[in-house]
N, C-alpha and C positions, 0 to 999 in steps of 0.2 A: 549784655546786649552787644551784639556785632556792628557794627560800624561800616554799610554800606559802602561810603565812598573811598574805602584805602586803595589804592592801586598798588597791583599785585605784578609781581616781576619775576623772573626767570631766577631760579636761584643755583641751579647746577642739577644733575645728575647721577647718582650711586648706581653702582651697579654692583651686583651679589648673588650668592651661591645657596641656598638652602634647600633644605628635603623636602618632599609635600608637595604640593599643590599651590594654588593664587591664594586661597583662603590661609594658609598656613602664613605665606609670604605678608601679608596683607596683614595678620595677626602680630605680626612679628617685628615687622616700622611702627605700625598703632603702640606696640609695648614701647616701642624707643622713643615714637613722640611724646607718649604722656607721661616719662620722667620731667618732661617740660611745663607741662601745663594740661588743659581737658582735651582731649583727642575725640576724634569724632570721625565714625563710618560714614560712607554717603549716605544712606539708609538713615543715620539718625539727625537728620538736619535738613530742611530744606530747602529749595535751592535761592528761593526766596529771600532767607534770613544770612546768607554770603555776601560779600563783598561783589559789587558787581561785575570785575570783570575776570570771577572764577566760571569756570566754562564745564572743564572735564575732571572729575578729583575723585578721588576713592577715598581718602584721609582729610581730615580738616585739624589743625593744633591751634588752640585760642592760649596764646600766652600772653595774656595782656595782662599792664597794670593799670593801677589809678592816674598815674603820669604819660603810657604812651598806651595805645592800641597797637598789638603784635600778632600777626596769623600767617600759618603756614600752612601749603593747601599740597599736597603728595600724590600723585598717578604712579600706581605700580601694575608694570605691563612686564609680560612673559617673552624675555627673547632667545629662550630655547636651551637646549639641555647640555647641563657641564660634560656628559661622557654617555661612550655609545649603549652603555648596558639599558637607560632608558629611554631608548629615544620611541617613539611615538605613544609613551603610556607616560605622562606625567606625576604618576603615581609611586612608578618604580624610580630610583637613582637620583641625584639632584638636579635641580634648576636654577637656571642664570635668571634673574630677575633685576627689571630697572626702575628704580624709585627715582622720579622728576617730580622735584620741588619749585614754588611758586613763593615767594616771601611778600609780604607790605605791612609794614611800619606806618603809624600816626603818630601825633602828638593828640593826650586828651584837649579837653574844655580847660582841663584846671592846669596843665602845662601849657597850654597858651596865655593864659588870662595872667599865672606867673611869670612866664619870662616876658612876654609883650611887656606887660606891667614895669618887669626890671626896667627892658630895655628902654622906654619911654621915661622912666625916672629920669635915668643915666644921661639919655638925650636932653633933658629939658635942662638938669643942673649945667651941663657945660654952658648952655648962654645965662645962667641966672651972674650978676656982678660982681656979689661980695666973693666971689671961688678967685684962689688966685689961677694962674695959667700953669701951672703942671697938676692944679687937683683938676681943672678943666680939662686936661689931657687924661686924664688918668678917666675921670669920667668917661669921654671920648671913646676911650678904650674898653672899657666896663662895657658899654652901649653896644660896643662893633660884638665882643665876647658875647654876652646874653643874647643876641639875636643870631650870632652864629650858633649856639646852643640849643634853641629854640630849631632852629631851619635844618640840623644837619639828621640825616639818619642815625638811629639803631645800632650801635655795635655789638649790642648783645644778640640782634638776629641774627648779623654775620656769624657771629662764633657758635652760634643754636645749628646754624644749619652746617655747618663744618663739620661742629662735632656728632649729629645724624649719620651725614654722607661717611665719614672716619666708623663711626659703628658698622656701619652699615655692610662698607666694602668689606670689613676683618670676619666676615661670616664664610 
């Protein structure tokens, strides 16, 4: 199940060379995205069951796990022909095409309810008595850790969409 409320953000743009047509182009990110995860045409999903603030998308990638919610949402638009032997039949010669990516990361139910959980252990032992003051500290520290672990982004979407855009461009 998608996860309505992720907020979706600007992840960069690729741009590339391939033979064919928008169908071929569009067949061609779809195979790159789903070494990731399930890929999705616009056609097979609707607009409904998205994240709400995806708007315009030709590609959808659910890479999520049980720990975060991960989706990637791709527009591939036509802007015009690598060399003069095709230019007005898109059929003949190769096309430049631009894949713009959208990225948003969550934390699930059950990554919250774990690291909150950490993080409030950790907070409560520092004032508990019998702790002396550097296992208090250390606590402390534990506390600040877990909840920055809990609050930060996704590194694995940063390096998902890198290595897209890196495919992408070597076409």
């Amino acid at each position: 199940m998608i996860d309505r409320k992720v907020k979706m953000m600007d992840a960069g743009t690729a741009l590339f060379t391939i033979d064919g047509g928008l169908g071929t182009a569009l067949g061609q990110v779809k195979a790159e995205m789903a070494v990731y995860g399930k890929a999705y045409r616009a056609g097979e999903l609707e607009k409904a069951d998205l994240p709400e603030m995806v708007e315009d998308w030709d590609l959808f990638l659910d890479y999520s796990t049980a720990w975060r919610n991960r989706y990637l949402v791709c527009k591939v638009d036509a802007v015009g022909m690598s060399d003069a032997t095709g230019a007005g039949n898109p059929e003949l010669g190769a096309n430049r095409y631009a894949a713009s990516f959208s990225e948003g990361n969550s934390s699930t139910r059950l990554r919250g309810v774990c690291l909150g959980g950490l993080t409030i252990i950790f907070f409560i032992c520092v004032f508990l008595p019998h702790f002396s003051f550097l296992l208090r500290l250390l606590f402390l520290c534990a506390s600040i850790v877990s909840l920055y672990v809990w609050l930060t982004p996704s590194a694995t979407a940063v390096s998902i969409v890198k290595s897209l855009k890196t495919k992408l461009e070597s076409f």
